[in-house]
N, C-alpha and C positions, 0 to 999 in steps of 0.2 A: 654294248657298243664301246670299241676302245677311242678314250682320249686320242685325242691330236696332241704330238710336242706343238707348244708356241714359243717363239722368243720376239724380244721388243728390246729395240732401239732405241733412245732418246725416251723422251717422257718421263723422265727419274722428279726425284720428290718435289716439291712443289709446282710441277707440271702443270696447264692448264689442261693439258689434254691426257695425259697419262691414267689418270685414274678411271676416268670415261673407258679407255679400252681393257685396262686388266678388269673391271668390271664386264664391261661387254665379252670378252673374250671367254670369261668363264661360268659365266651367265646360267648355260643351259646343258654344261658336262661336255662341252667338246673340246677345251681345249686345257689343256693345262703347262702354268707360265712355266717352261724347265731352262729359260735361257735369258741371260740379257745382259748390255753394254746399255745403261739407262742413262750415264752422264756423262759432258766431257771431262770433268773432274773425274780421272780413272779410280782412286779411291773410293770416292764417295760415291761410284755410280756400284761397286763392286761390294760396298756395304748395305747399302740401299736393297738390291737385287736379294742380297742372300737375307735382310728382314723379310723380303715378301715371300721365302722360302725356294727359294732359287738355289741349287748346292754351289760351293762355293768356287766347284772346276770349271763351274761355267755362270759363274759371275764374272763378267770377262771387263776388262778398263778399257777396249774401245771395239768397234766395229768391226775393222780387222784384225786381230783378238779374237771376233766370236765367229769371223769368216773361218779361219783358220779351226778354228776350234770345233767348231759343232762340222765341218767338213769331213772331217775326217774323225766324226762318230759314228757307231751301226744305229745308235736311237737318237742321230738328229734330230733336228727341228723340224716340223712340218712346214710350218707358215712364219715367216718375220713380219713383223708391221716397224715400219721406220716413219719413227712420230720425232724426229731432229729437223733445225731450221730450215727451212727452204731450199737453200742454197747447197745441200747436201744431199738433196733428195736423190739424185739422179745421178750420183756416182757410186751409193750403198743399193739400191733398186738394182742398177744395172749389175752391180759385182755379185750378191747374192743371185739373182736369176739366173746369171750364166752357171754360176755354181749348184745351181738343180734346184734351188728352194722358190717356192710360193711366197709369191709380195704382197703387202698390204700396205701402203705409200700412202701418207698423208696430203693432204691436197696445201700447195699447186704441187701435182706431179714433180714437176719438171719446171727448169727457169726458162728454157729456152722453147722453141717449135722442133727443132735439130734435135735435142736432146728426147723429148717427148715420141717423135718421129723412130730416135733407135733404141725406145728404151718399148716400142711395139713391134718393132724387129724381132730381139733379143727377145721377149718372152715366145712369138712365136716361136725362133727358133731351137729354143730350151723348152718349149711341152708347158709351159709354167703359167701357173695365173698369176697374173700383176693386177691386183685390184687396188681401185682408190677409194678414200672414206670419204663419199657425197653421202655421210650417213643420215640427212634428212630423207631422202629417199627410200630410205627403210621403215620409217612410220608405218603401220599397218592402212593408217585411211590415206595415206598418198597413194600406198598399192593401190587401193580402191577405187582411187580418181584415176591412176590409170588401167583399172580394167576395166571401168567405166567409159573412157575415153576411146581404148582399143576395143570395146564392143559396139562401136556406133551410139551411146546410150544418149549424146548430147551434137550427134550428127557432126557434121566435118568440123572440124573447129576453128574460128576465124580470126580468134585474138586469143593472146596469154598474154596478163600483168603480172607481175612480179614484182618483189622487193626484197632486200637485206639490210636493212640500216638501224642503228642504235645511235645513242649518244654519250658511249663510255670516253670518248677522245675528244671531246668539243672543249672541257678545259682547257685553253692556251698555257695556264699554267704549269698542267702536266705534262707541257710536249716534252720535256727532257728526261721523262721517266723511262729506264731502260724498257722495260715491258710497253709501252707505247710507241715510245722513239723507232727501234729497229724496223718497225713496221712502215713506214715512212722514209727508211734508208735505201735506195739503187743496191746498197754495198749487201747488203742484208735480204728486200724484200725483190728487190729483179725491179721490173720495168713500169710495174704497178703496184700502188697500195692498196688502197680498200676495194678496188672491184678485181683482184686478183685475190683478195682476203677473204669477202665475203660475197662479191658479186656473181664468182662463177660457180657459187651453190646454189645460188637463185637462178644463174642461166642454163645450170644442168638441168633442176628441178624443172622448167619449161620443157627442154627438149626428153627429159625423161616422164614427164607426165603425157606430153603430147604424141610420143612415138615419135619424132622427128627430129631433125636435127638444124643448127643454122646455120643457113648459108652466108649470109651478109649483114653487118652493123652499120651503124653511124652511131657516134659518141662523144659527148660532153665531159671532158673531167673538171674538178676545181678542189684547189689546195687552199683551204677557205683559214686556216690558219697560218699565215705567211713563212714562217721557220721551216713549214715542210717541205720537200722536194716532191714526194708525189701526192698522187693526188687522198683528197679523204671525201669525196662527195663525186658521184658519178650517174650522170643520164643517158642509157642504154638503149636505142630504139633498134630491133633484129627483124628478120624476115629470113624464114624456115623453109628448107627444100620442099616442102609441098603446099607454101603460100599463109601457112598462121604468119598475120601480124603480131611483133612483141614487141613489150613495152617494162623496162628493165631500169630500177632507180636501187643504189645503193649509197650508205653514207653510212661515217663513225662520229658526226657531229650532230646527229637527228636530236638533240637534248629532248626528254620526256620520254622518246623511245625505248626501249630496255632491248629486249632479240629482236623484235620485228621482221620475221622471215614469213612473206605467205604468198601466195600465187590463188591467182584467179585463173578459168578456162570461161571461154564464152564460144560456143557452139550453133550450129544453125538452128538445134531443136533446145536447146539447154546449157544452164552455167554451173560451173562448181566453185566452190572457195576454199580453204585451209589455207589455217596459221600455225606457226610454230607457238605460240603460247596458248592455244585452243587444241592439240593435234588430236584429241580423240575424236574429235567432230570435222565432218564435209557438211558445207550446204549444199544443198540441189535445188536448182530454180531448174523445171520446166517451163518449155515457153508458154507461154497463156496462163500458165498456173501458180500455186502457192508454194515457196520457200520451204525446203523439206531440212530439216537435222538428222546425216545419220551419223550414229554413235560406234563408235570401236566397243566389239564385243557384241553387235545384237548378230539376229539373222538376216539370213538374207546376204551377208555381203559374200565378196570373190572371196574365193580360196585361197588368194596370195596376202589376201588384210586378214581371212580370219588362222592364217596358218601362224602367223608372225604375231598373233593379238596371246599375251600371256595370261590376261589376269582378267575378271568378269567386268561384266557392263559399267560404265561409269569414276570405275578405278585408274586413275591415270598411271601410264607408264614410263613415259617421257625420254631424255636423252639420253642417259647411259643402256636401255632398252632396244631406242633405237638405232645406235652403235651395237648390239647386242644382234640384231639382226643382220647387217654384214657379216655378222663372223656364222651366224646360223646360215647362209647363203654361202659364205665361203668352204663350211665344213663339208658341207656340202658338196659344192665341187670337186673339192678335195676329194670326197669318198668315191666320185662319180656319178652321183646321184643330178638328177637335174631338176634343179629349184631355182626359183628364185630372178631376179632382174639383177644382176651383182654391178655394179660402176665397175668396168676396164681400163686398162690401158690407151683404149682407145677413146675414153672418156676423158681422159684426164690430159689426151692430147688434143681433142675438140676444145678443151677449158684453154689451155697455153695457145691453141692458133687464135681463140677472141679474147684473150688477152692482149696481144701483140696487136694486132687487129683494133683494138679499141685505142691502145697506146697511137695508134700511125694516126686513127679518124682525131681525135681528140684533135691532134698537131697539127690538122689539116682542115680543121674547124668545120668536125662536123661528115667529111668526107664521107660515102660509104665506100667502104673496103669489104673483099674474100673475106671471109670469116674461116673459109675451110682450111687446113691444113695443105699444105702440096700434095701428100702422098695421097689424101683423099678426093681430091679434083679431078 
């Protein structure tokens, strides 16, 4: 099997998220890093790149730099993942795409619904995958609850709970630290804070477990530390095109909380649970009956948990694995092979229309508003 070229965007040294993906990326022989603009410091992103063995023609000092650059190679890049602020997203996605390459776009996609809206244009009409990293979704036991969900195994499902919240931000003290700050900035983070940060991984995780999507919100925000402009604490209640009720809490002031990401399903015959500090384990409640644990790695489960499961029963795998499985979904595509449940484009534009969508309900105390995008109505 030949390597894929990869290159990366942003994510340069001390990255929170950087290391996660050159990890995940190379994981499993598909891809190998031959390209990157990792900082905006053009120096230092162009030294950085060439330690992690990057050669040095294409250690490039910004983005377009490595447009220009790997454009106009015969051993381009296969795939870019663009791990830069936010607020960047959606003009390196769109530029690469039109230029032929395969995206991998950090979440929020996009700042805007406009934006999100042409930047599922433009991959359609360049042949391209633009995929976003809702990389909890790639856990092997999520697969599992949802091919458990998509086999009838807990009959129609009637509620999804969900949650995202920690308390690494609930210091008042540290609201001025750049790494917390920007997050809380309009200038920096767009229109929402914490549930555009973390709450619409928990609202994908709903519609990607349930097979559905949501139609309509009503939404609480609170900026429970005064200095902030958006919000850090969010109450989510949704309702999904085929009637799951959902119920969506996210916060970065949860003190005692550490990740706290997990989702309930409750069904007409049965419920499931997973956490992200638990992910090798599902419960399964049958109705009438006893609370079952299954474990990542036995038998018995789908083929899409045991295809993506690396390591024997009991041995945790955790997050950089399951960013590890995006790119095993994505190589995939890549080859033409068809595997996988990969987060699109058109995910990550569901995520910006209930963002916007939850920003109007909040202001309107509570209101419920579309959740859907225009182009999808």
């Amino acid at each position: 099997m030949t390597k894929l070229n990869w290159g990366m965007i942003g994510g340069g040294e001390g990255s929170q998220i950087g290391p996660a993906h050159r990890l995940g990326a190379q994981a499993d022989g598909n891809f190998t890093l031959a390209a990157g603009a990792l900082d905006f410091d053009p120096e230092r992103g162009r030294a950085y790149a060439q330690r992690l063995g990057v050669a040095p023609d294409r250690a490039y000092g910004d983005w377009r730099e490595m447009l220009a650059g790997e454009a106009a190679r015969d051993d381009r890049v296969d795939l870019v993942t663009v791990a830069t602020p936010n607020a960047t997203h959606f003009e390196i996605a769109r530029a690469f795409l039109q230029a032929g390459f395969h995206v991998l776009c950090e979440k929020p996609m996009t700042m805007t619904v406009e934006e999100g809206e042409e930047i599922v244009r433009v991959a359609k009409a360049a042949g391209r995958i633009c995929a976003v990293n809702y990389c909890y979704s790639a856990y092997p036991m999520v697969r599992q609850m949802r091919a458990m969900v998509a086999a009838g195994e807990i009959g129609k499902v009637r509620l999804v709970v969900t949650s995202f919240s920690h308390g690494h931000h609930g210091d008042a003290g540290d609201a001025d630290n750049p790494r917390v700050r920007w997050r809380y900035d309009p200038k920096m983070a767009g229109v929402s804070g914490q549930f555009a940060d973390c709450g619409i991984h928990a609202l994908h995780m709903a519609s990607f477990v349930c097979g559905d999507e949501v139609r309509e919100l009503s939404a609480d925000f609170a900026s429970t530390i005064p200095s902030r402009v958006l919000e850090d604490d969010a109450m989510v209640n949704f309702r999904m095109q085929g009637g799951t009720v959902g119920r969506l809490w996210t916060s970065s002031v949860a003190i005692g909380r550490q990740h706290g990401f997990d989702i309930q399903v409750f069904g007409e015959t049965g419920g499931l649970r997973w956490a992200s500090e638990q992910p090798n384990q599902v419960f399964y409640t049958p109705v009438g009956g006893r609370t079952q644990i299954m474990e990542k790695g036995e038998a018995g489960l789908s083929d899409e948990a045991a295809r993506l499961s690396r390591v024997a029963i009991a041995h945790p795998e955790g997050f950089p694995l399951a960013v590890a499985n995006i790119y095993v979904d994505l190589a995939a595509a890549i080859r033409g092979e068809q595997h996988g449940a990969l987060p699109r484009a058109e995910d990550g534009l569901r995520s910006m229309a209930a963002v916007h969508a939850a920003v109007a309900s909040a202001r309107d105390r509570g209101a419920w508003v579309d959740a859907r995008p225009p182009m999808f109505r």
